[in-house]
N, C-alpha and C positions, 0 to 999 in steps of 0.2 A: 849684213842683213839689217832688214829697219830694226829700230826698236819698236817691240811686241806693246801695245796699247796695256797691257795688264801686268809685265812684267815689275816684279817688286822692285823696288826704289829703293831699298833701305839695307846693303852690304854692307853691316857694320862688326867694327873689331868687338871683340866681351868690353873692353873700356866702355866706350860707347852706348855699347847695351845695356851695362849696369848703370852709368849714370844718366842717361837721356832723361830728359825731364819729360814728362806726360803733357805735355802745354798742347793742350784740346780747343781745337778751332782754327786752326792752321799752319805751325811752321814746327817740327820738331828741331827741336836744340840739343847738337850729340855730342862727342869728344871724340876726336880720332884717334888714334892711336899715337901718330907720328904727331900733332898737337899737342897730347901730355905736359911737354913742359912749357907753356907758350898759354897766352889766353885764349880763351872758348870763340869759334866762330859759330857762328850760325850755317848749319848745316842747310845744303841746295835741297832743296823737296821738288819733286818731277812728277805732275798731277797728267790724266788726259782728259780731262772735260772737256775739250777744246779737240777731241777727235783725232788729236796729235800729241806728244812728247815734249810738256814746255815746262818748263823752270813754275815756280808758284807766282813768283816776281813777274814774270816776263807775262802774265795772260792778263788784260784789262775788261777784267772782271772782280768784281766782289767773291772770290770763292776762297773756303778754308779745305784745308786738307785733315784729316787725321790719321796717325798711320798704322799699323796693324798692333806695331810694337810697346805705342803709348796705350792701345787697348789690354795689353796684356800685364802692361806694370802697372794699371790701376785696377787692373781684376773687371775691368768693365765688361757685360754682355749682355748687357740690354740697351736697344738705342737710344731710351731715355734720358739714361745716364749721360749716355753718349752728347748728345744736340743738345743737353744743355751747359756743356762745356762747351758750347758757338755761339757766336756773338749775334743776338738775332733772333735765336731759332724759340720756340714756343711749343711745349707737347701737351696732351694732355695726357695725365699719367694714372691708368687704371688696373697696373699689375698687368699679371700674365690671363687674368682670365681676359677670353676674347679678344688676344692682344693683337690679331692679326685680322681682326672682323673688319674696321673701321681706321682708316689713316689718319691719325690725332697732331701729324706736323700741320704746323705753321710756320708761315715766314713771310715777315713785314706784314702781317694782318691781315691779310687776306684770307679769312674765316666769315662767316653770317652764319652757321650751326653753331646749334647747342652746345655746350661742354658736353653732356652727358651721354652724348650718340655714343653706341658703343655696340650695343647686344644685337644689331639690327644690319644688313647690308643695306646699305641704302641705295638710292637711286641715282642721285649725280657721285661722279667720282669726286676723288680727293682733287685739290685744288696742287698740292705738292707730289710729284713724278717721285716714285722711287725704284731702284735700280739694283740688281744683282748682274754685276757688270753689265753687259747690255741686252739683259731681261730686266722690261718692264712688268715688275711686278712689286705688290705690297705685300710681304710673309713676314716680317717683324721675326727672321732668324736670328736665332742668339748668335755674337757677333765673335766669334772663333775662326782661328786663322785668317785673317781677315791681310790685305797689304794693305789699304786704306781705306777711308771713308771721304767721298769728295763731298761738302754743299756750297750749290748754284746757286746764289740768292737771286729774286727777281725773274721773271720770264726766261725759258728755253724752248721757245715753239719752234724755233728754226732746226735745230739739232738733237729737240728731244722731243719735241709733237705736242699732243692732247694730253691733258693732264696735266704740264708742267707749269701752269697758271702762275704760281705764283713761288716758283724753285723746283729743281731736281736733286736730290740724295743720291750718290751712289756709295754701293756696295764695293769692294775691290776685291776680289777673294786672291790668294796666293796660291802663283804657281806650282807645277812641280821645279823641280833643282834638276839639273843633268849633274852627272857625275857628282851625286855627291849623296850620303846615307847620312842622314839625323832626324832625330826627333825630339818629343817631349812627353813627359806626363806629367799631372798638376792634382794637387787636390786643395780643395779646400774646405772647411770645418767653419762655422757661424751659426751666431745665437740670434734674432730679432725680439724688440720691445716687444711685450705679449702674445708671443711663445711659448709654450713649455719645452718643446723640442725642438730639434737644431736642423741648418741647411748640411747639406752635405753635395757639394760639388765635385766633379771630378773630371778628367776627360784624357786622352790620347790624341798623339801625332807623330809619323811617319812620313819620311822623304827618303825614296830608294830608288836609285838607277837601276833600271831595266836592258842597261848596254849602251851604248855610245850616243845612240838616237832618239832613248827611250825614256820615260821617267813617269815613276807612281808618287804621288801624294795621296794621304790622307788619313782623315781624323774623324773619332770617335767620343762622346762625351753623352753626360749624365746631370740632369740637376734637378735633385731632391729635397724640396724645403718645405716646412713643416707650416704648418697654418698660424697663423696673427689674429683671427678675427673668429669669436666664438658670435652661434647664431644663437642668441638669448634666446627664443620663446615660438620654436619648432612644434609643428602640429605632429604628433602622434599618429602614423600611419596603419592601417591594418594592410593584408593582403594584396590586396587590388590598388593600394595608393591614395583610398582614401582617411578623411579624420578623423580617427576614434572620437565614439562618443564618452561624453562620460556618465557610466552608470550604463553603458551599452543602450542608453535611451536615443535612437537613430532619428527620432520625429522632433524631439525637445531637446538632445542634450548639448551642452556646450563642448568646445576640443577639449583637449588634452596636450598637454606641453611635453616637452624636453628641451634638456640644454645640452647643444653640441659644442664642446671647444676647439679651438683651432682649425677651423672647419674648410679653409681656405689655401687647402694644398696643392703646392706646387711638384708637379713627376712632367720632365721636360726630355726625350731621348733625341740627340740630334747627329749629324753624323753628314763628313762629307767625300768621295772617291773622285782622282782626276789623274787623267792619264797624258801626259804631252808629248807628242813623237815629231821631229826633228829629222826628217832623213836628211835633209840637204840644206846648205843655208837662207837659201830665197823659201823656203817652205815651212810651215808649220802648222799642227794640228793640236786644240785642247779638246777634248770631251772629258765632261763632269757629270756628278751627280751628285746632288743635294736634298736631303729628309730630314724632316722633324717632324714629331709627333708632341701633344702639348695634352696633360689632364690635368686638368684644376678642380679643385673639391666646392669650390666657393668663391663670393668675391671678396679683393679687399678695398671692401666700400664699408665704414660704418654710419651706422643710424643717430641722430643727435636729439633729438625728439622723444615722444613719451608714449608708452605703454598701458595698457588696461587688462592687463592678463591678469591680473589675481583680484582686478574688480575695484582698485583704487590710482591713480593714475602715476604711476612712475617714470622717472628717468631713465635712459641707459647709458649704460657704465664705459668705460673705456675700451675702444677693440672692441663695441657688440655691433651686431647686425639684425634690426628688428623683420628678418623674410621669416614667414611662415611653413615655408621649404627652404631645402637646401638648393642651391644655384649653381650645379658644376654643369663643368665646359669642356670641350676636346675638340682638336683638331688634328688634321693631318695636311702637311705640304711637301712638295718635291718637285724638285726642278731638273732638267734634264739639259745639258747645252753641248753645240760642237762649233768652238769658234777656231775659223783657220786665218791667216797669213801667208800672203802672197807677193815676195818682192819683187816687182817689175822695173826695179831702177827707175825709174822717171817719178814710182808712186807705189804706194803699197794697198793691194786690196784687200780688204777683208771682211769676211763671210762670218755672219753669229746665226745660228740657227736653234734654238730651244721650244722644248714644252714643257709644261709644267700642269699641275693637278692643288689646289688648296680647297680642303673642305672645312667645314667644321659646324657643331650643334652643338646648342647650350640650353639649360631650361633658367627661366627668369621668374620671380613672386611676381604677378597681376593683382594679387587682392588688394591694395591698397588702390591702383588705378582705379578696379572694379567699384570698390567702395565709395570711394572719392567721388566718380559721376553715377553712383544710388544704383547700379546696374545690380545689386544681388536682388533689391527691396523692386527696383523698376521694370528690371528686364526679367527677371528668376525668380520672382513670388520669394526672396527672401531663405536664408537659409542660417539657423545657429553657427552651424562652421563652415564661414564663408573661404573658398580655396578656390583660387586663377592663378594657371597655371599654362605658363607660356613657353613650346619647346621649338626652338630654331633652329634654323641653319642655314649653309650657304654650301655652295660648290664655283669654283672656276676654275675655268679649263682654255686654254692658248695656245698657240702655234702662233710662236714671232721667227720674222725672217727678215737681217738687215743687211744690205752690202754697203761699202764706204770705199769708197777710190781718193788715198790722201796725198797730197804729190811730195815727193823725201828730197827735190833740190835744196839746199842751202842759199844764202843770199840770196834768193830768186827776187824778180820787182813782184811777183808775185806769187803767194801760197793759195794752195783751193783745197775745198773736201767737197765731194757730191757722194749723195747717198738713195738710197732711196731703203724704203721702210712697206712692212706687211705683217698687220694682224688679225687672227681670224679667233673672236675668244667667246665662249659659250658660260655664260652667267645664269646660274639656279638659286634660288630662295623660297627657303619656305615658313610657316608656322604653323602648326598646329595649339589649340586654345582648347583648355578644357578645363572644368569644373567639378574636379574624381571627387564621388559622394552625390552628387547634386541627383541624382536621376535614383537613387534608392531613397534617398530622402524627399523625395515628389512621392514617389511609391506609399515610403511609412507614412505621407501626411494626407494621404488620397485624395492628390491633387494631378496625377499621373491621368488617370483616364478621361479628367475634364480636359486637358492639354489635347490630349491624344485624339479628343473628340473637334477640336479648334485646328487640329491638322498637323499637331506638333508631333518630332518624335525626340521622345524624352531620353537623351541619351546625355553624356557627361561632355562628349566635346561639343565645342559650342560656334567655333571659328576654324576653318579649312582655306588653306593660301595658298597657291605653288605659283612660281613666278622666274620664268624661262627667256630670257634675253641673251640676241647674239649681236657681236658687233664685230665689224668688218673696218679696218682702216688699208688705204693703200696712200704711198707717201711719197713725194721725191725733194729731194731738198739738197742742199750748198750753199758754203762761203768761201767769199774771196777776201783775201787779204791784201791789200797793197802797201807795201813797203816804201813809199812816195820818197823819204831819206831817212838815215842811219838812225834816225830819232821820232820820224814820224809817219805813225800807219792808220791805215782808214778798212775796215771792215766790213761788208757787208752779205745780208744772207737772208735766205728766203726758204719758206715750205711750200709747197704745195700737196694738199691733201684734198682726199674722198673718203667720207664715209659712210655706213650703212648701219643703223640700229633697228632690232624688231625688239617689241617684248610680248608674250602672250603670257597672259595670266587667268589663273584660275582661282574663283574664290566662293565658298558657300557657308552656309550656315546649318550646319544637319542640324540642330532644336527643330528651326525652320526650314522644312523643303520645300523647292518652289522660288528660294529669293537665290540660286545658283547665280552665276555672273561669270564669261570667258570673255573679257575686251581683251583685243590685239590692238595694236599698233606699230605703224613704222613710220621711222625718218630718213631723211637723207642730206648730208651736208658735205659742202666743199668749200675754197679758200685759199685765200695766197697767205701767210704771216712773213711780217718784214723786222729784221734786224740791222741798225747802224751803230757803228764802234768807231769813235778817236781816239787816238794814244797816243804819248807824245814824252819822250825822255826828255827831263827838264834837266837834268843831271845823267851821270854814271849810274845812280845807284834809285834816282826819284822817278815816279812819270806820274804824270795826269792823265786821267782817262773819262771819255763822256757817252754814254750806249743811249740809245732810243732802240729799245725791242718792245716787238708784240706778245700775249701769251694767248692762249685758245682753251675753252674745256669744251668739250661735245656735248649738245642736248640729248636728248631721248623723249622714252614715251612712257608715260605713269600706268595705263591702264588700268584706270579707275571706272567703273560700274555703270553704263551710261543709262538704261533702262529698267524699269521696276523701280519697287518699295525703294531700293538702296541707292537710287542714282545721285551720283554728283554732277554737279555745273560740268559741261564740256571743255570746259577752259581747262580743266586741270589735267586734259589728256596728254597732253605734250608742252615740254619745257625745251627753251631753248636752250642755243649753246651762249656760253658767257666768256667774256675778253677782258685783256688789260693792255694799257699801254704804258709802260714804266719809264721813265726821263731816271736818268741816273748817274750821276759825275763826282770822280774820286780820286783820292792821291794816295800813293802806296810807295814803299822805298826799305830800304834795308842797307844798316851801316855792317860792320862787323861785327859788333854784338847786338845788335836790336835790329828788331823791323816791327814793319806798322801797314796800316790798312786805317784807311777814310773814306768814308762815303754819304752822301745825301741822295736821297729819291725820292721819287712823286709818282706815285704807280694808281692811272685812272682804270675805275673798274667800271663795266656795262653790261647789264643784265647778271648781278650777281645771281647765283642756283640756290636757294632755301632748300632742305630737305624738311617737310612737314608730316603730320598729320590732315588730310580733308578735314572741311569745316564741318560737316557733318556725320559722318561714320566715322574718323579717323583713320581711315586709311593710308597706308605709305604713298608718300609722292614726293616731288620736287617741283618749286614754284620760282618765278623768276623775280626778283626787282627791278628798277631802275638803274641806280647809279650810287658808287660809294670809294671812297677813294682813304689811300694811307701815303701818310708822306713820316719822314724820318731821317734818323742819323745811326750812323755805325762805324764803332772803332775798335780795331785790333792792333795787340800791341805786346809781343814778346820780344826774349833777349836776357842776357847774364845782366845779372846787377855786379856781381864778383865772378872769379873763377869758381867758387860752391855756391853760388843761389843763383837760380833762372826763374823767371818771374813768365805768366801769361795771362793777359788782361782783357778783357772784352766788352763793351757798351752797346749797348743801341736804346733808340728812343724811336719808338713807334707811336704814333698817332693816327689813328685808322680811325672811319666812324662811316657813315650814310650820308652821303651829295644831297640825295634826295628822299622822302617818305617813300619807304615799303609798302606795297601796296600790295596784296595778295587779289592775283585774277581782277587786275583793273581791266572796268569797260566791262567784264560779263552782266551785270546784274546782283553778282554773290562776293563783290568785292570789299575787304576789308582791309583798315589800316594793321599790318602788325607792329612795325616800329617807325619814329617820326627822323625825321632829318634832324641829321648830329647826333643821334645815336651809336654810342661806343659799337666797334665791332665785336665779336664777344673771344675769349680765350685769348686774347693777345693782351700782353701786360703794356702801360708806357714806357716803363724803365725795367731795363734789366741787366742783372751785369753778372760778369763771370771772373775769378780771377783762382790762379794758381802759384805756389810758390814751392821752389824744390830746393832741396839743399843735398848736396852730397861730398863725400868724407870716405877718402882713401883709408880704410882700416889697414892694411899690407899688402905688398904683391897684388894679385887679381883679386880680392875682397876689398868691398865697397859698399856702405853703410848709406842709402838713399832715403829722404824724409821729406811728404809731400803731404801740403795743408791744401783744399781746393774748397773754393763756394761758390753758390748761387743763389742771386737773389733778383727775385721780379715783384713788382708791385703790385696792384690791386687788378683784377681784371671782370668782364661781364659771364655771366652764367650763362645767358642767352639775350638774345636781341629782342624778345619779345618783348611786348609790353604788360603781358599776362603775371599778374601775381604767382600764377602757378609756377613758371619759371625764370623769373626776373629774379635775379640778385645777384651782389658785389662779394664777389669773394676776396679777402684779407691778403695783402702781400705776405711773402714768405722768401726764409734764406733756408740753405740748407749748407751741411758744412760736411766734409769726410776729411781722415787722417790717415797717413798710413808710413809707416817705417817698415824698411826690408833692409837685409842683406843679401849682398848676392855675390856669389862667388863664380867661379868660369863654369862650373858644369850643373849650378843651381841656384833655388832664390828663395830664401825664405820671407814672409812678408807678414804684418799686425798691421788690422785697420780696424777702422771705425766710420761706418759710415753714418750720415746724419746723425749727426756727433751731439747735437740740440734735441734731439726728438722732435724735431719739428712737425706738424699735421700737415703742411703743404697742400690744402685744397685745391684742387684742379678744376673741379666741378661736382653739380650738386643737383640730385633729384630732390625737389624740395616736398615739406609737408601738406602743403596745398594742391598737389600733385599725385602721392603717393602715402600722404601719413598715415596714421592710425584712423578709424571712424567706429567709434563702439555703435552709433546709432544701426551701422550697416552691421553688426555685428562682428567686424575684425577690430581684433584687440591688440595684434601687432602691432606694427611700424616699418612699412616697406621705400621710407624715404632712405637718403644714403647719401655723402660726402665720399668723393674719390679720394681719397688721402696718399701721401707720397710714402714709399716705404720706411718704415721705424726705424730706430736707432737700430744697427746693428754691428754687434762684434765679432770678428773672423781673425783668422791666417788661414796662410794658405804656403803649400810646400810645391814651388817646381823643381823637376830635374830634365836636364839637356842631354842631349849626347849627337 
């Protein structure tokens, strides 16, 4: 029977499993069993990016693997952890609140947003594809039972569509076992810097034969961690949500504070069921099911700027957050898939079929926005306690349907994959805006019936948004491989797609009735993308390799206000789609204790996608540029230095910036420069490196004493590409360090870490004070600026048991 595209990679003896090294970013390093007494090899890794069953060596590509098992011996379950152990890779890291709102990968620089998009769905998709085996989808699931994690660097239009601009992430989840009963349970126990109270992790796994053809997996888990970040100087609520006065004076009086500690809780439930059935051997069926739920108390962003709350201008302290509300968030995702296999001998077909549901609402502080452009004093006649209050969310909903026909001859002159692809996915967003207090405070200052009389109705929301887009892809695509000699192959492969986007949106203003606004819009695009690969074994163990691929992101339609008070420029009704053409050539090899990965690239970008606010109203959109390009190096490089230490190293040097001057809606009439030519791209560092070092030490028999230092370190990078004060700035490079000793024995593992071992701050990005700071004139005395910070020093164990 073929081999199953998902099928785990990784049957290894307890030797093995106690000493593998965690080397993240692509090749794990094991010990076999029958190796014992002989030097360490470098264990085979068998990825499928490539739609097929190849060695990691053998695919001439830039790709790293990671595999289920190095996730589990660094306690990793968040992807950021994750991709920054790759050599390349760029996140922006803003905790669990909203962690699944906005797709924060980067790779090789292909970024033009802000650091700080986060709270919001925006309009153009992520530039990077990600993957829950082959569901395309972004859910930022905590990363349990996982068999691997694959990343694409560079363009995958050909085999992986719209989206994958500039790399595809997959997911690998693990199968069920046939015949065979085990599981696990884990817990883990940790403190973070500015804390009072502890994480407490936990989770379950199960693997049970159902009979000869049958088999259940699945796991259940828990992660509850206590807050980091106290909200300094909280307005005092009554009843209904608004600001207590003080002295109950409603017309005059000033807020009222409180201070929340630890505000920024993390309650994550997640959990996943998969049934495999096997009647026969050319056949087989997975159907899974995957949930999580995510409630966060707060963000962990703190404020670095100053305060007027007690009427003299302060700083704030370590771990504060200057919102005037609290800021929690929830979501829920779930994915549902039934992917089958079908050997035909000549080729194997197979069938992935999934839906999936991701929602989620968050409320965000506006008053500092508000205040910052005079809107209490300008637009609201002013209010002692000024409160904007911004409640979000998102819904998407899919139906993916893909076949792949891959041919299983060996030696052939020639390999092929044809597939063809279908998405039908329904995208909701909304906001509601309000100002709780504002409309009793018109009332106590009898300013309510002069309003009332001008046509206004005086109520506390003040912004209405619903914003309803579907989108349609249908797709056909394949590659050939020609095997020309024993050494030399030539690739090539093509998509062709169709697609169909609408968005209808709705948006008013109840203060003001009358400035209502429903623009619709549709697109429709199609397209060939083309990929070329050589490869070439220069040796047994070396090859050269050189690709020219295209990548693709789909336009759409902003459906921005075109008539009335509120109208914007036409121009900003529709944005196109945007491309890259990446030139890419590398050498890659592997002796018996080491291997390595080289690569140079030059990936030309056309018509990058801004996601903005209108020049005017501020409204959500997406606008297109010109021309911006990143070119770069990247090196990987693992391997035993001894039989006890394996080392994994990683480099890249990205240089991305702007070909040409940003021109926001050139040729309308309403055009503006936002950034000039040779402007840094923003979120991408120049220099970043990754490296790891494991040591391990046979204590007796099957006990095994493992000890792993790992860091990371990226250099300085842009906050946003504008040229605007408000969000222009350099944020500081940063390394981060974690430590961790375990033992492990055959039916358990006990383990002591430390993560970001420095306390490092780790700024990712930054809502700056020109943007969102304090303004007593407006009357707000908080500080709703904020720093994404990486998370705190923290100290843990954590106890698994096997069976």
């Amino acid at each position: 029977m073929a081999v199953k595209a998902n099928t785990p990679r990784f049957k290894r003896s307890q030797l093995a499993l106690a000493i593998s090294a965690a080397t993240l970013g692509g090749l794990s390093i094991g010990l076999n069993a029958e190796e014992a007494q002989g030097g360490r090899e470098i264990e085979r890794i068998e990825v499928t990016a490539t739609r097929r069953v190849q060695s990691i060596h053998e695919i001439p590509y830039n790709i790293s693997a990671v595999s289920g098992e190095e996730l589990e011996a660094q306690r990793i379950v968040d992807s950021v952890d994750l991709l920054r152990g790759v050599a390349g890779i760029t996140v922006i890291d803003r905790g669990y609140r909203n962690s699944g709102t906005v797709n924060s990968i980067m790779i090789r620089g292909m970024n033009v947003d802000s650091a700080t998009q986060g709270d919001i769905s925006l309009s153009a998709v992520p530039t990077v594809a990600t993957y829950i085996d082959d569901t395309p989808l972004f859910a930022n699931f905590i990363l349990k039972d996982i068999s691997q994690v694959e990343v694409l660097r560079g363009p995958q239009g050909t085999l992986y569509g719209s989206g994958s601009l500039a790399g595809t992430v997959r997911y690998i989840m693990n199968r069920p076992q046939m015949e065979e009963l085990s599981g696990q349970v884990s817990v883990n126990l940790g403190q973070t810097d500015g804390s009072d109270g502890i994480n407490l992790n936990y989770d379950g796994l199960v693997n049970v034969s159902l009979g000869e053809h049958i088999a259940f997996r699945g796991n259940i888990g828990k992660i509850d961690n206590d807050g980091i970040v106290d909200y300094a100087n909280v307005y005092q609520l009554d009843g209904s949500g608004a600001p207590t006065a003080v002295g109950g004076d409603i017309a005059a009086g000033g807020p009222e504070f409180r201070y929340v500690e630890d505000a920024d809780t993390v309650d994550i439930t997640y959990g996943r069921a998969a049934i495999l059935i096997e009647p026969v051997d050319i056949f087989s069926a997975l159907l899974s099911y995957q949930r999580q739920e995510d409630d966060t108390g707060g963000r962990r962003q703190v404020t670095r700027g100053t305060n007027w709350v007690d009427g003299t201008e302060q700083p704030y302290g370590e771990y504060q957050n200057g919102a005037v509300v609290l800021e929690p968030s929830e979501r829920e995702v779930e994915l549902t898939a039934l992917e089958m296999d079908f050997d035909l001998g000549f080729a194997t077909l197979s069938s992935s079929s999934s839906l999936y549901n991701h929602k989620g609402e968050s409320i965000s502080d506006n008053t500092g926005f508000y205040a910052k452009n005079a809107w209490f004093s300008g637009l609201y006649a002013g209010t002692p306690r000024p409160l904007a209050v911004a409640q979000r969310g998102y819904e998407d909903d899919a139906f993916v349907q893909e076949l792949r026909l891959v041919s299983n001859a060996e030696d052939a002159f020639i390999d092929w994959v044809f597939g063809a692809f279908y998405m039908d996915q329904d995208l909701k967003a909304f906001q509601d805006s309000f100002m709780p207090g504002w409309a009793a405070w018109m009332e106590a200052t009898d300013q309510a019936a002069l309003w009332i009389s001008w046509g206004a109705d005086v109520q506390d929301q003040d912004f209405f948004y619903r914003r309803d887009q579907t989108f349609k892809d249908t797709a056909v695509f394949g590659e050939l491989t020609f095997h020309i000699s024993d050494s030399l192959r030539l690739t090539a492969g093509a998509r062709w797609f169709d697609n169909e986007f609408t968005n209808n949106t709705v948006m008013a203003f109840p203060v003001w009735p009358g400035f209502d606004s429903e623009p619709n819009f549709k697109t429709e695009d199609d397209d060939f993308l083309f990929k070329g690969n050589l490869s070439w074994d220069f040796s047994r163990q070396h090859m050269f390799y050189a690709t020219v691929s295209e990548g693709y992101r789909r336009g759409g339609a902003n459906a921005v206000p075109l008539e009335g008070f509120l109208a914007e420029d036409p121009a900003y009704q529709r944005y196109d789609s945007d491309s890259v053409i990446n030139y890419e050539a590398g050498v890659k090899g592997a002796t018996d204790n080491h291997s390595y990965t080289v690569s140079a690239f030059y990936m030309d970008w056309s018509d990058p996608q801004l996601n903005i606010a209108t020049a005017n109203w501020g409204f959500f959109a997406a606008v297109n540029g010109d021309k911006a390009r990143s070119q770069g190096l990247e090196l990987e490089a693992r391997g035993y230095i001894t039989d006890a230490l394996s080392y994994n190293f990683g480099y890249a040097y990205v240089d991305a910036e702007l070909s040409k001057d940003f021109i926001v809606l050139p040729g309308s009439g309403a055009e503006y420069l936002y950034a000039e030519k040779g402007s840094r791209l923003p979120g991408q560092s120049e220099h970043a490196v990754n490296l790891q070092l494991d040591y391990s030490y046979q204590v007796n028999g099957d006990l095994y004493w493992i000890t792993t230092l790992s860091g990371y370190y990226q250099s300085e990078t842009e906050n946003s590409l504008s040229q605007s004060d408000k969000f222009r700035k350099t944020l500081e490079g940063f390394s981060l360090w974690n430590l961790q000793t375990r033992l492990s024995g055959e039916h358990w593992d006990l383990a002591f870490y430390a993560k970001n071992l420095f306390n490092e701050e780790g700024v990712t990005g930054a809502l700056l004070e020109n943007y969102m700071g304090t303004e007593p004139s407006e009357g707000f005395l908080g500080n709703s600026s904020k720093d994404y910070i990486s998370l705190p020093r923290t100290y843990g164990a954590a106890l698994t048991w096997r069976f």
